[in-house]
C-alpha positions as CSV (number, residue, x, y, z in Angstrom):
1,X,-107.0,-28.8,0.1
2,X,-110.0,-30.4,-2.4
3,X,-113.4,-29.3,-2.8
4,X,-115.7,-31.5,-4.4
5,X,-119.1,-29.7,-6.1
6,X,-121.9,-32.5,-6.6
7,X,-124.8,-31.2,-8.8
8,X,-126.4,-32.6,-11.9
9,X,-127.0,-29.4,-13.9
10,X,-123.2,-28.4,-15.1
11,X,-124.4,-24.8,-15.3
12,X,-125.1,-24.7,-11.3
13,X,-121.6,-26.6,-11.3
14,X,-119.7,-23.9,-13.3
15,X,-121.5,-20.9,-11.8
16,X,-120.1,-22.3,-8.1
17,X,-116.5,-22.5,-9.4
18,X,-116.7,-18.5,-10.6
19,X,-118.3,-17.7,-7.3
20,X,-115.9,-18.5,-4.9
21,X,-112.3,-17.4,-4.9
22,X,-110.5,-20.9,-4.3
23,X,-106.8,-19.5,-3.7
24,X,-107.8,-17.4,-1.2
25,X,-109.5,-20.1,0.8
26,X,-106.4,-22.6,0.4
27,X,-108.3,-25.0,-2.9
28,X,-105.9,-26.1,-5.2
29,X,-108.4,-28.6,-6.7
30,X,-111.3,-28.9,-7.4
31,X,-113.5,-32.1,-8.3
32,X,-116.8,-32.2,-9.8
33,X,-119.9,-35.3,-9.6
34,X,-123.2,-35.2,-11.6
35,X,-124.7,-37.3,-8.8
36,X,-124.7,-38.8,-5.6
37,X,-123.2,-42.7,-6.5
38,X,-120.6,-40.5,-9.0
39,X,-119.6,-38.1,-6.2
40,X,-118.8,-41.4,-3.8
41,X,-116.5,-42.9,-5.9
42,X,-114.7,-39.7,-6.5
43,X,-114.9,-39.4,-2.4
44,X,-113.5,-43.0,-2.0
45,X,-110.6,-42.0,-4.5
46,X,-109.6,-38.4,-3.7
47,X,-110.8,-37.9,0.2
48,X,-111.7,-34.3,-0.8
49,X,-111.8,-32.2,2.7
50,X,-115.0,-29.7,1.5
51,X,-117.5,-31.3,-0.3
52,X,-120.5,-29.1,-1.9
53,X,-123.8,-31.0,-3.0
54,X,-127.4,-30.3,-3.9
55,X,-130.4,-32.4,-2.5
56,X,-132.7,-33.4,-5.7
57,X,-130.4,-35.4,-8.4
58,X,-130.9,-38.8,-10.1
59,X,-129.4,-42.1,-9.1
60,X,-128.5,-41.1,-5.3
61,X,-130.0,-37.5,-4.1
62,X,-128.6,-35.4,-1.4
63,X,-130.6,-36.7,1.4
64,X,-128.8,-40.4,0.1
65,X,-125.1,-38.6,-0.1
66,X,-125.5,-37.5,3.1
67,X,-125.8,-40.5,4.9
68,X,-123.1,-42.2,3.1
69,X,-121.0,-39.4,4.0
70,X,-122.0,-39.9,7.5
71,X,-120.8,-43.3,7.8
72,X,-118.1,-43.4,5.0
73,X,-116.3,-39.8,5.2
74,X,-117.0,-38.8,8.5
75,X,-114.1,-35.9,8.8
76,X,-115.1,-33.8,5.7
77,X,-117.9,-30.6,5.7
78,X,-120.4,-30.7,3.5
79,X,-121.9,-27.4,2.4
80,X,-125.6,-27.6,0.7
81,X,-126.9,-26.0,-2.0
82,X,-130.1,-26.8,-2.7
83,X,-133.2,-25.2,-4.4
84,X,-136.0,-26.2,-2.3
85,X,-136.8,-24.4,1.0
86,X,-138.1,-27.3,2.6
87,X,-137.5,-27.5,6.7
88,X,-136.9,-31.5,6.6
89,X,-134.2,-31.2,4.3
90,X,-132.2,-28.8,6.0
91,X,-133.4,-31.1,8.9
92,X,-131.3,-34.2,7.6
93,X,-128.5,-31.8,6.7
94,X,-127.8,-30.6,10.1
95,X,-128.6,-34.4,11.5
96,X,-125.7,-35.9,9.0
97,X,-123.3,-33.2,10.0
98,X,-123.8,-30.9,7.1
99,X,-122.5,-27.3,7.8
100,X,-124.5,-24.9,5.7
101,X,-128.0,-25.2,4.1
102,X,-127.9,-22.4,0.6
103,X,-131.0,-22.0,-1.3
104,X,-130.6,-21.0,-5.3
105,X,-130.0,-19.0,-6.5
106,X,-126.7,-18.7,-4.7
107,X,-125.7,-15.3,-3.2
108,X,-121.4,-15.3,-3.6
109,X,-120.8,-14.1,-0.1
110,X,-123.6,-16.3,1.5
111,X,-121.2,-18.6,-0.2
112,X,-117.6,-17.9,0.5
113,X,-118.9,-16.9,4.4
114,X,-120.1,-21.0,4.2
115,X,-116.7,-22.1,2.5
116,X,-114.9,-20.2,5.5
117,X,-116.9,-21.7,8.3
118,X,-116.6,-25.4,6.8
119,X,-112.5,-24.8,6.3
120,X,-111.9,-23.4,9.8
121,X,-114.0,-26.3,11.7
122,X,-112.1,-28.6,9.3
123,X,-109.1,-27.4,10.4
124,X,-109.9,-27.2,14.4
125,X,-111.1,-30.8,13.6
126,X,-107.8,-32.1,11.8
127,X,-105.9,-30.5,14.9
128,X,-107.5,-32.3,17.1
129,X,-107.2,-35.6,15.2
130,X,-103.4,-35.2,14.7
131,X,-103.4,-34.7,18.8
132,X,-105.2,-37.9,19.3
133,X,-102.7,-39.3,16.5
134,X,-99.6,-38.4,18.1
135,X,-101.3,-39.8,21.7
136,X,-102.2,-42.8,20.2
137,X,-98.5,-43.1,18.9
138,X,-96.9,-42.8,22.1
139,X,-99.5,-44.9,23.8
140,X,-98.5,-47.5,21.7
141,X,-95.1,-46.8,22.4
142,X,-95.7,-46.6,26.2
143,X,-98.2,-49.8,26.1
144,X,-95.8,-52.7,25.9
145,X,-93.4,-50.9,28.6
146,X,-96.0,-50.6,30.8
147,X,-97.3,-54.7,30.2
148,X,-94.0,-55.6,30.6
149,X,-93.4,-53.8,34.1
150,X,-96.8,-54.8,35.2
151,X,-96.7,-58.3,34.2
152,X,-93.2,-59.0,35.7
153,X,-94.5,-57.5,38.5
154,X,-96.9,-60.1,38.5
155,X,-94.8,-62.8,38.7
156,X,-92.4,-61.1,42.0
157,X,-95.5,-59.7,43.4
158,X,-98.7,-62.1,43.0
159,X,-100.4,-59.1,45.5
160,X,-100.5,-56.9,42.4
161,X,-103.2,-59.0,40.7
162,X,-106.4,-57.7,42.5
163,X,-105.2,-53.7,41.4
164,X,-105.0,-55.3,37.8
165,X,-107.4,-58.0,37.1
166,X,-110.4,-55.5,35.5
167,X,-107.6,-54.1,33.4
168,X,-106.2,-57.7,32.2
169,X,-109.4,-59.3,31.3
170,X,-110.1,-56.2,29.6
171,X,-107.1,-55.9,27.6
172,X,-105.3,-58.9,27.1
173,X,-108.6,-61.3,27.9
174,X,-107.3,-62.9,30.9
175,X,-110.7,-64.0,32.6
176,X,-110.9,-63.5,36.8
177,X,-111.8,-67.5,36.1
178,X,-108.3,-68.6,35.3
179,X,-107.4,-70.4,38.3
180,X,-104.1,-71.9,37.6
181,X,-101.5,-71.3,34.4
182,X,-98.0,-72.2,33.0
183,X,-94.1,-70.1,32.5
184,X,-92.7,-70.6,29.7
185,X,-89.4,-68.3,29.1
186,X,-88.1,-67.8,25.4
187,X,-83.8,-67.9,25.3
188,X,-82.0,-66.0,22.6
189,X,-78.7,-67.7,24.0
190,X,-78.7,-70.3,21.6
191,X,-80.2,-68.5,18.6
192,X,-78.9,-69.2,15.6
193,X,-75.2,-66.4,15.0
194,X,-76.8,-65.4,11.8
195,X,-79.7,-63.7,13.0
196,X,-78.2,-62.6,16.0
197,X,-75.3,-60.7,13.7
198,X,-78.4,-59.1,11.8
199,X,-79.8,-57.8,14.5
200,X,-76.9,-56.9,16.7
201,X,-76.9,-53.2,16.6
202,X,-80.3,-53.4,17.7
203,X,-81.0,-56.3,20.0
204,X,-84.9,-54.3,21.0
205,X,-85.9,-54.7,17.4
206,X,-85.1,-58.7,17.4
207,X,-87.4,-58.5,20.5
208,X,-89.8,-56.9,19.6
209,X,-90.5,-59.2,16.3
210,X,-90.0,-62.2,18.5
211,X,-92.9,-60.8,20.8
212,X,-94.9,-60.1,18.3
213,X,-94.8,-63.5,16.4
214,X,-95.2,-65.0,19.8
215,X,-98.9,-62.9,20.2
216,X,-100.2,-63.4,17.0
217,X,-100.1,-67.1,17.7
218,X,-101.3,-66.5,21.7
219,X,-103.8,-63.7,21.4
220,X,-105.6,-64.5,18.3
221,X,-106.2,-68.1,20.4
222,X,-106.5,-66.6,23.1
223,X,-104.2,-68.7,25.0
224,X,-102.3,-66.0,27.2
225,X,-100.0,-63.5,26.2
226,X,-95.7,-62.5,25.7
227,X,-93.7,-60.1,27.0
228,X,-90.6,-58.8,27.8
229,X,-89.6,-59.2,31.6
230,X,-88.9,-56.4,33.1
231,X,-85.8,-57.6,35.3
232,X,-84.1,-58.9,31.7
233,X,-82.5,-57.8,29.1
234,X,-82.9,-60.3,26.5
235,X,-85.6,-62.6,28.3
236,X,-89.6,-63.3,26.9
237,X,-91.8,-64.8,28.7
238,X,-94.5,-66.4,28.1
239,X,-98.3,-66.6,30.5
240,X,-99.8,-69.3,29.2
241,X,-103.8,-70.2,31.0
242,X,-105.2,-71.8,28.4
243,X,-105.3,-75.7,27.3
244,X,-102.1,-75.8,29.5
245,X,-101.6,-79.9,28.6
246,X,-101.3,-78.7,25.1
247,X,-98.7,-76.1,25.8
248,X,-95.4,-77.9,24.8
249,X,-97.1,-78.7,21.3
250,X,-98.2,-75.1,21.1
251,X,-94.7,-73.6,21.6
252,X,-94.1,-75.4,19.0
253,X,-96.9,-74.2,16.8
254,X,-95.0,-70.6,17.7
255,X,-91.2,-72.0,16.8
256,X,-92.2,-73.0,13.5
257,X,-93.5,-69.3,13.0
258,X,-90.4,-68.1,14.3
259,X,-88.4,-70.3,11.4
260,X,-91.2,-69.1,8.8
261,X,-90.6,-65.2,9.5
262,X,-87.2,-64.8,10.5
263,X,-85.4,-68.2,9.2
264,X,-84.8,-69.3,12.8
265,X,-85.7,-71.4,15.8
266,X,-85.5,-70.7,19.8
267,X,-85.4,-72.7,22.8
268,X,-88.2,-72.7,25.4
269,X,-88.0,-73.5,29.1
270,X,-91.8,-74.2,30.1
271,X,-92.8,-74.7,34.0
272,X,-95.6,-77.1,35.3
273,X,-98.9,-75.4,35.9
274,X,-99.7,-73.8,39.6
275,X,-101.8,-71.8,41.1
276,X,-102.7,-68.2,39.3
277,X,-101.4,-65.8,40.6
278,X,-100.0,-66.9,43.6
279,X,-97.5,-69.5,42.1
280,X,-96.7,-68.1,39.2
281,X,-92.9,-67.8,40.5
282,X,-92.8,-71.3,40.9
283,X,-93.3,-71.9,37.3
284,X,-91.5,-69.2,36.1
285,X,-88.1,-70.7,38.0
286,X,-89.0,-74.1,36.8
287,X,-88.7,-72.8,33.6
288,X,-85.6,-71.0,34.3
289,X,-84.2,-74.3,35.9
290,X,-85.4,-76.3,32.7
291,X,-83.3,-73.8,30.2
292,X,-80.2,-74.0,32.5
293,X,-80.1,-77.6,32.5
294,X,-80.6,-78.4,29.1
295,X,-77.7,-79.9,27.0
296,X,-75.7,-77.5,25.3
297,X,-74.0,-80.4,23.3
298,X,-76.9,-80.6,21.3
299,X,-80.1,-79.9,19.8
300,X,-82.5,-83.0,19.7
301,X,-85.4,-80.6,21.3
302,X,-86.3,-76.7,20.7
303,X,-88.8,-77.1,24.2
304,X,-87.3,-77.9,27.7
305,X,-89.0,-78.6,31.0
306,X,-87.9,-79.9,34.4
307,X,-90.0,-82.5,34.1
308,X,-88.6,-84.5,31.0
309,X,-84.4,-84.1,31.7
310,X,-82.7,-84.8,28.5
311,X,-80.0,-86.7,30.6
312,X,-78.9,-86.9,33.6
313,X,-75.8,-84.4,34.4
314,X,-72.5,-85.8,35.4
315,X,-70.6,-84.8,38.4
316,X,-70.0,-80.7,38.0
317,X,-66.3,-80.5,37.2
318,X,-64.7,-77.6,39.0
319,X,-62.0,-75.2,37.4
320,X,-60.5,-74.8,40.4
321,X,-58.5,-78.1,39.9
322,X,-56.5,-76.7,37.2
323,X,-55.5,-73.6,38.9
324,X,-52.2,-74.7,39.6
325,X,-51.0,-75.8,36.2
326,X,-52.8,-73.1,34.8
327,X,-51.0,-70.0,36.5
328,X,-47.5,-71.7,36.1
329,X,-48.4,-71.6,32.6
330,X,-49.0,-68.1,33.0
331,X,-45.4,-67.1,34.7
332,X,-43.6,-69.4,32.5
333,X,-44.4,-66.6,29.4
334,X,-45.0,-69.9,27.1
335,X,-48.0,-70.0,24.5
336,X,-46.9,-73.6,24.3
337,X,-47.5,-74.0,28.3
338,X,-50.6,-72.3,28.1
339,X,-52.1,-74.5,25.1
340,X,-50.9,-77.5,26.9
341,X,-52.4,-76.4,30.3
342,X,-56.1,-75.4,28.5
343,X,-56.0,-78.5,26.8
344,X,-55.9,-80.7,29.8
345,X,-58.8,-78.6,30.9
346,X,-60.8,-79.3,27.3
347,X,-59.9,-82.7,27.3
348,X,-61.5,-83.7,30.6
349,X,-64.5,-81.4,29.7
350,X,-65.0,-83.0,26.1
351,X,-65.6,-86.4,28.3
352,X,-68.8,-85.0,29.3
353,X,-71.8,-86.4,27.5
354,X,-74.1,-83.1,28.8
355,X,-73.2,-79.9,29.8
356,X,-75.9,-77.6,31.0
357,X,-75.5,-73.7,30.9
358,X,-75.8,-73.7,34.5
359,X,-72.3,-75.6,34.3
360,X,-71.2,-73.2,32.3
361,X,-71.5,-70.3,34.3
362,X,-70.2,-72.2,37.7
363,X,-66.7,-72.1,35.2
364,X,-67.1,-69.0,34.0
365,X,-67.5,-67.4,37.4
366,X,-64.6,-69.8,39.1
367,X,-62.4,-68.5,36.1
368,X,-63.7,-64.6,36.9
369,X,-62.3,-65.6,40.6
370,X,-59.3,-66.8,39.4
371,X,-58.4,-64.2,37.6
372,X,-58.9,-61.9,39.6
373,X,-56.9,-63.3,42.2
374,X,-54.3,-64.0,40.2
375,X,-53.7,-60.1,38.6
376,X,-53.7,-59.1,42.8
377,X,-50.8,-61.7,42.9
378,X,-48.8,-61.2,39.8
379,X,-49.4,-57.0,40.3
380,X,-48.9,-57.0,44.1
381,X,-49.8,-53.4,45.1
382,X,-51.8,-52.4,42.5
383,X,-55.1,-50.5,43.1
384,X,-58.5,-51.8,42.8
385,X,-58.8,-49.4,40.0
386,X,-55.9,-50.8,38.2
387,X,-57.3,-54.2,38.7
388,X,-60.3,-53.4,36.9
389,X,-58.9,-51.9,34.0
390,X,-56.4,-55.0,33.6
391,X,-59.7,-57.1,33.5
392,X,-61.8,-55.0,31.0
393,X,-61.4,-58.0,28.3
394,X,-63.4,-60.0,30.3
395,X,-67.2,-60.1,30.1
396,X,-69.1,-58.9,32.7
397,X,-71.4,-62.0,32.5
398,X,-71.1,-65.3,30.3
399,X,-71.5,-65.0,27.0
400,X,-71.9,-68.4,25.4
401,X,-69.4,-69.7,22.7
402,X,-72.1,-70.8,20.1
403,X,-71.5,-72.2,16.4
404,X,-73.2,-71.1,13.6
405,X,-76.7,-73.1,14.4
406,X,-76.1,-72.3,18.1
407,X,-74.9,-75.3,19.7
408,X,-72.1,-74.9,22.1
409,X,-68.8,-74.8,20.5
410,X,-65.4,-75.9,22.9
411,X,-63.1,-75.2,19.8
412,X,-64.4,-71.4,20.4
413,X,-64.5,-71.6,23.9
414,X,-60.9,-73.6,23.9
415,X,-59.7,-70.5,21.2
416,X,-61.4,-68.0,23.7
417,X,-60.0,-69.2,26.8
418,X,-56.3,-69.5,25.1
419,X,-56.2,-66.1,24.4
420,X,-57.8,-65.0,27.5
421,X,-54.9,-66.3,29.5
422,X,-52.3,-65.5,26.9
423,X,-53.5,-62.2,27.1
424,X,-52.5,-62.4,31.1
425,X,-49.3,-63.8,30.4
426,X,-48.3,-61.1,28.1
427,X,-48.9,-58.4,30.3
428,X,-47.0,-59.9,33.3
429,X,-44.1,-60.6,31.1
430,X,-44.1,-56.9,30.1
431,X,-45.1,-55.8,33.7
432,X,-42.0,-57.7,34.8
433,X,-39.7,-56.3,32.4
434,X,-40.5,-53.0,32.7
435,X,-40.2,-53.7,36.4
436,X,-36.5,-55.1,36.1
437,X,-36.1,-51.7,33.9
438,X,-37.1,-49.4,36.5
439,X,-35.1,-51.2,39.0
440,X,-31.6,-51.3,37.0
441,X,-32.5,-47.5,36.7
442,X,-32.5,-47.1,40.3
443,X,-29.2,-49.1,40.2
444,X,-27.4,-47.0,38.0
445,X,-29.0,-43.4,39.5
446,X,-27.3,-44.6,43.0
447,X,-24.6,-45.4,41.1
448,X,-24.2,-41.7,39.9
449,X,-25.7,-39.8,43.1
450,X,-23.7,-42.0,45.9
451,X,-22.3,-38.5,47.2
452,X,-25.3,-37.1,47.7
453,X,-27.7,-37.9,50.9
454,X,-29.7,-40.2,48.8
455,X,-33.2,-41.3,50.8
456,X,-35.7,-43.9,50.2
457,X,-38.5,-41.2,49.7
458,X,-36.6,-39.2,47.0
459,X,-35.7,-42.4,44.9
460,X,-40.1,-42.9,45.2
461,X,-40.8,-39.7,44.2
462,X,-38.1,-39.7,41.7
463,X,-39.3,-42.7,40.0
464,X,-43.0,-42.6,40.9
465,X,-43.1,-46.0,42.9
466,X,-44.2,-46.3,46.3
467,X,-41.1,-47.6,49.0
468,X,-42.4,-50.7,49.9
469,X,-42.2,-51.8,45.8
470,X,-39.1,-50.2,45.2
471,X,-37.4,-52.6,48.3
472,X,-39.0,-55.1,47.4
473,X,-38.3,-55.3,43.8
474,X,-35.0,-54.2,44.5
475,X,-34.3,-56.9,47.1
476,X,-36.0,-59.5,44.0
477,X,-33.2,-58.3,41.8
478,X,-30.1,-57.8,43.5
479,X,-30.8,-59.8,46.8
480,X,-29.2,-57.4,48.8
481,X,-32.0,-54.5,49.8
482,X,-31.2,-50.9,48.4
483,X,-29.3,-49.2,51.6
484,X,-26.7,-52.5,51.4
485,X,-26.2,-51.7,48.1
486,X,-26.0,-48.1,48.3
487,X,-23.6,-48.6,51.3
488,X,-21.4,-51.2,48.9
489,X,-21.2,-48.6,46.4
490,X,-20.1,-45.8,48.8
491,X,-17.6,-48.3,50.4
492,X,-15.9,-49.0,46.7
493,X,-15.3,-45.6,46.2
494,X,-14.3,-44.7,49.3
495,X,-11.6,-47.5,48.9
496,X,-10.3,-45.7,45.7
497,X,-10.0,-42.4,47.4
498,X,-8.2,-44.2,50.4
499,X,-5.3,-44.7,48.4
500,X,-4.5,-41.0,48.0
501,X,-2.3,-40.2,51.0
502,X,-3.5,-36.2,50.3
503,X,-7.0,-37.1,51.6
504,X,-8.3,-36.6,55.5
505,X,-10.3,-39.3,56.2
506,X,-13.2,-36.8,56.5
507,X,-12.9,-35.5,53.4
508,X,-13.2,-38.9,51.7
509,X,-16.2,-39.6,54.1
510,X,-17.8,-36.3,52.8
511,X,-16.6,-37.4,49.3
512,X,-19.0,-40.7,49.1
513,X,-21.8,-39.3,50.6
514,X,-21.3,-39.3,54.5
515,X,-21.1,-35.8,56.6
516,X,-20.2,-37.6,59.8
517,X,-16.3,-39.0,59.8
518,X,-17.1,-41.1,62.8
519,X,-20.3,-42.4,61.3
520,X,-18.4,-43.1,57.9
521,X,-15.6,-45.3,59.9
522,X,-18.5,-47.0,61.5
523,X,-20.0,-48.6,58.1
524,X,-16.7,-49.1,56.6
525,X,-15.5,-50.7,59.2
526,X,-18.7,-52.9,59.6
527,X,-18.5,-53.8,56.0
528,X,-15.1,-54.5,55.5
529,X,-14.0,-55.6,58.8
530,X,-11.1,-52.5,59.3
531,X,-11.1,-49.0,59.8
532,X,-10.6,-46.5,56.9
533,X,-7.3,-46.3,58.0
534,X,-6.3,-49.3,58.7
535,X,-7.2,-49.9,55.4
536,X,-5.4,-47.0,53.8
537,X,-1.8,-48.1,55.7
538,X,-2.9,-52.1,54.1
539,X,-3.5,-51.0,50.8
540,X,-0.7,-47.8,50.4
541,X,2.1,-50.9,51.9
542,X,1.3,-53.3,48.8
């Protein structure tokens, strides 16, 4: 803490300093003025929190000091020390916030008592200020949240206005007079890759400067005000009630600030003006509308509207007519087919002299489809679970493939989509040969456990597939289903055996996995058109 003593007469000065004991009251320095013009420079430069000052000195007096402090130093105590017992002085002290009026000479402990007082209301005061600092800081944390909720509200929910209007005209100067106004939404779609890969592990802070450039230019001309839409992620929008014909040219006024402070420029959808507040929502989607249709091919404007097209949109092409060629590519296993297939796709796409984002994301969402449908065909049986985790690779919405100065790139969407389906590919080839695996592992377990009562469910538990795969898969392979073959099995052995006159037929039975003689001559019979013993006499005669 600094004291600062203000008297012209060093001997006044030096007698204060042995007077009072300075550690114990928390001084670790101590400043000194010969007047009152000295003593406000020294005020401006050190912000002492105790200042100490007599009332009669040359250049500025007391009574001078005391109002600068007043309007200049508000926050620190002054203590006076004065020789003159005159009522209007002590008067102006207490009326310019002065704490203690001492007459010379000075009496110590009239003096330290005076030095305590002025440090402990110092201290309640700072408290109190760094409570009001740390509101203010979370208010201005809190403040944009709560403009952003209440002016997208404001758009959904035109109602809200009459709750708000004192509130807006108050804060953000939006006069009860506006009668109509224009929506203009700010994209980060097609910004630039550089700045979005400087800002990508923190997307709010990109947002927050792009807000902020966006008011200086809005507020200080009072034209309306930005702000982050509530029901968005990465979406600004822009109220806009003043010199609305002008507000094309203005958004341009606010792109080139955008280039000057963070090397870049963004794309604007703007809506016609309507009614305020009741149609905001209708300029708001024209804007929208105006950003989705826009030309992705290429850049020949930074601010779109419904209004002024750039050109007319072709026919949509739909995805959905390369399906076909696309998911033989898939079973073939063949990068080559896959290339080829995507190609066909590109090359019909490349034709297009516009294609909108809106056209983009009808693709993107028939591929999603498609994709989907396909892993439920290719992984028959699989849970919905499973599904998802086989599409994690995916997206959960479009993300646009942009180049380097964010125009739309079909090389990277070409490379994306490629890999995308190779990826598919791959994991049915392996599904399928681990499936043909598992399958010839059934094949050979049956061929090692035909004497035992071998069921269905054992084989399912065994191998941790469900029945219905296991016959299916089994029936794919082998075209025979699994108790044929396990029944073909039994019969060769039971051939073998045949041949060794030593052998009752029921022991043989009993010997390939049947415990019922009768039911054993049954199957043989059935499969190899004799009886086990008139089989036995046939092949024991050769």
């Amino acid at each position: 803490m600094k004291v600062l003593l203000v008297d012209d007469e060093k001997h006044v000065r030096d007698a204060i300093r042995l007077l009072v004991n300075w550690k114990q009251h928390g001084i670790d320095t101590i400043l000194e003025a010969q007047d009152g013009e000295s003593a406000s420079q020294m005020i401006n430069q050190h912000h002492p929190e105790i200042i100490m000052t007599d009332m009669m000195m040359p250049i500025m007096n007391g009574v001078k000091l005391l109002e600068w402090l007043h309007i200049h130093a508000p926050d620190s105590k002054t203590i006076v020390i004065s020789g003159h017992d005159d009522f209007s002085l002590l008067r102006h002290t207490l009326k310019y916030g002065g704490t203690d009026y001492i007459l010379k000479p000075v009496d110590p402990e009239q003096l330290n008592d005076a030095l305590d007082k002025a440090i402990l209301t110092w201290n309640k005061d700072e408290e109190l200020r760094q409570t009001n600092r740390e509101l203010n800081i979370e208010m201005n944390q809190i403040k944009p949240m709560y403009w952003d909720k209440l002016l997208s509200n404001l758009i959904a929910e035109p109602s809200s206005y009459d709750q708000a209007a004192e509130q807006l005209e108050k804060e953000l100067h939006l006069s009860r007079s506006v009668s109509d106004c224009r929506v203009a939404i700010l994209s980060l779609d097609t910004m630039e890759r550089s700045v979005k890969n400087k800002f990508s592990d923190n997307m709010d802070l990109l947002l927050f400067s792009l807000i902020n450039i966006c008011n200086e230019f809005l507020v200080n001309d009072g034209r309306g005000y930005a702000f982050r839409h509530w029901n968005s992620d990465n979406e600004i929008v822009l109220l806009l009630w003043k010199d609305q014909p002008g507000a094309e040219a203005f958004l341009t006024k606010i792109n080139e600030g955008m280039r000057t402070a963070l090397h870049t420029r963004v794309d604007f959808g703007i809506g016609s003006s309507h009614t305020f507040p009741t149609d905001l929502a209708l300029s708001y989607q024209e804007a929208s509308n105006a950003l989705r249709q826009r030309n992705l091919k290429t850049k020949d404007t930074w601010i779109h509207s419904t209004l002024k097209p750039s050109k007319t949109p072709q026919p949509t092409l739909t995805f959905s007519h390369y399906e076909e060629r696309i998911q033989l590519a898939i079973r073939s296993g063949s990068i080559d087919q896959i290339q080829e297939s995507v190609q066909q796709w590109m090359d019909t796409v490349k034709q297009s002299e516009v294609i909108t984002l809106e056209q983009l994301d009808h693709w993107w969402r028939e591929y999603s489809v498609m994709k989907r449908r396909w892993v439920q065909q290719f992984f028959s049986g699989i849970s919905e679970d499973k599904v998802k985790q086989m599409l994690l690779d995916e997206p959960s919405s479009l993300i646009i493939p942009l180049d380097e100065y964010g125009i739309l790139s079909l090389s990277l969407w070409q490379q994306e989509l490629t890999r995308s389906i190779a990826h598919l590919s791959k994991l049915l080839l392996e599904s399928q040969q681990k499936d043909k695996s598992v399958i010839f592992e059934i094949a050979e377990f049956l061929e090692k456990h035909y004497h035992q009562d071998v069921t269905l469910q054992e084989i399912a538990s065994r191998f941790y597939l469900s029945r219905e795969y296991i016959s299916r898969k089994f029936k794919q392979e082998f075209e025979v289903n699994l108790s044929d073959y396990l029944g073909q099995i039994r019969m060769s052995k039971a051939k073998v055996l045949l041949r060794n006159p030593y052998l009752r037929i029921s022991q043989v039975a009993e010997m390939v996995g049947y415990q019922d003689e009768k039911y054993f001559s049954k199957v043989f019979k059935k499969l190899e058109g004799i009886t086990p013993n008139e089989y036995r006499k046939t092949a024991n005669s050769i």
